[in-house]
C-alpha positions, 0 to 999 in steps of 0.5 A: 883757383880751383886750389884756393877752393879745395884749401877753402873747403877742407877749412869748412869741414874742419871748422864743422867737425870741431864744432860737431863735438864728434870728439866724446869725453868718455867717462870713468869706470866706476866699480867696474861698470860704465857710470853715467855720471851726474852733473855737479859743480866744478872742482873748485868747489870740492876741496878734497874731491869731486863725486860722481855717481851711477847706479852702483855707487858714489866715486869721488875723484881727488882734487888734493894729491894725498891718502884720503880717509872716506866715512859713510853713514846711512839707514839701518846703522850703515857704516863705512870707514876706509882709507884709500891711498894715493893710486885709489880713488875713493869709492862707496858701492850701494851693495853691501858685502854679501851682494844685497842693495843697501837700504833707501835714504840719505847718506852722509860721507866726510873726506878727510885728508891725511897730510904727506909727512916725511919718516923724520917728522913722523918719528919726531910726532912719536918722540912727543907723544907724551911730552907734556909741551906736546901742543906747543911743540906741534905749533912749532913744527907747523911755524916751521912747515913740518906740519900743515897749519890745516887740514881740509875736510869735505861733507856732503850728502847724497839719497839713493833710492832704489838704483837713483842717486842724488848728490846734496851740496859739498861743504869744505869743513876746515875743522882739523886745523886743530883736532886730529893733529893734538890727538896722541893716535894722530900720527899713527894714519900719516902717511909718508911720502916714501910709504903708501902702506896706510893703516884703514878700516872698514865697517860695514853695518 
């Protein structure tokens, strides 16, 4: 009897601690410092990546296993384009190069994912650089799975005032299906497979 009561009581406590929540998530270092992240939707709704965001600064985290390329535009001809490879995630800091807080306003950013292409598909791009079949060649390396028939883009907005943030609505921009990759530099920000060296800029004004 006074077994069944030890087993029935050690069963109670176990149900409380889960439903306690003792157990806390903890979340990601951003820029160094602790963020305190902000509610947003689920992943699913982010094609490219999912933000959070603290008082320093916006940190998307991936959803796709790819380099991507962040632009970010804002007040005071604020601009920012940097490419992040596979082990980094993308980050926008709200203080500038020399330390100063960057202006209040609305900002808008653009995820852009750079494909995986493997050396030989990447060699058979400069091959056709300048074929006058270019178009129709590309076409034939997407019917055949070399290239990917789209690439997805993600934009979005967020307002900073002060050390306050606010993220606006994602929006999945599927607008590269046809533009990059018909562009002759294309192939020069692939990124292999076997290479994560990525050619990346940035631009800050």
């Amino acid at each position: 009897m006074v077994r069944k009561s030890l087993l029935l009581g050690v069963l109670l406590l176990s149900i409380l601690f889960t439903e306690s929540g003792f157990a806390q998530k903890t979340a990601k270092p951003v820029g160094g410092k602790v963020p305190k992240p902000q509610p947003v939707e689920e992943s699913k709704s982010f094609p490219v990546a999912q933000p959070f965001t603290n008082e320093y600064g916006v940190e998307w985290h991936p959803t796709v296993d790819t380099a991507i390329e962040l632009t970010v535009s804002g007040p005071n001809e604020v601009s920012s384009k940097t490419t992040f490879g596979l082990e980094t995630l993308p980050y926008f800091d709200f203080y500038d190069e020399n330390g100063n807080l960057r202006p209040d306003g609305v900002y808008i950013y653009e995820l852009k994912v750079i494909p995986n292409i493997d050396p030989s598909t990447h060699q058979k791009m400069e091959a056709i650089r300048e074929s006058p079949n270019r178009q129709e060649l590309i076409e034939e390396m997407k019917a055949f799975g070399e290239l990917p028939e789209e690439t997805p883009t993600q934009m979005g907005s967020f307002t900073f005032k002060g050390h306050e943030v606010i993220m606006g609505d994602a929006v999945n921009m599927k607008t590269l299906q046809s533009t990059d990759m018909d562009d002759p530099n294309f192939d020069k920000i692939i990124v292999h497979n076997q290479d994560v060296t990525i050619q990346g800029s940035e631009c800050i004004g």
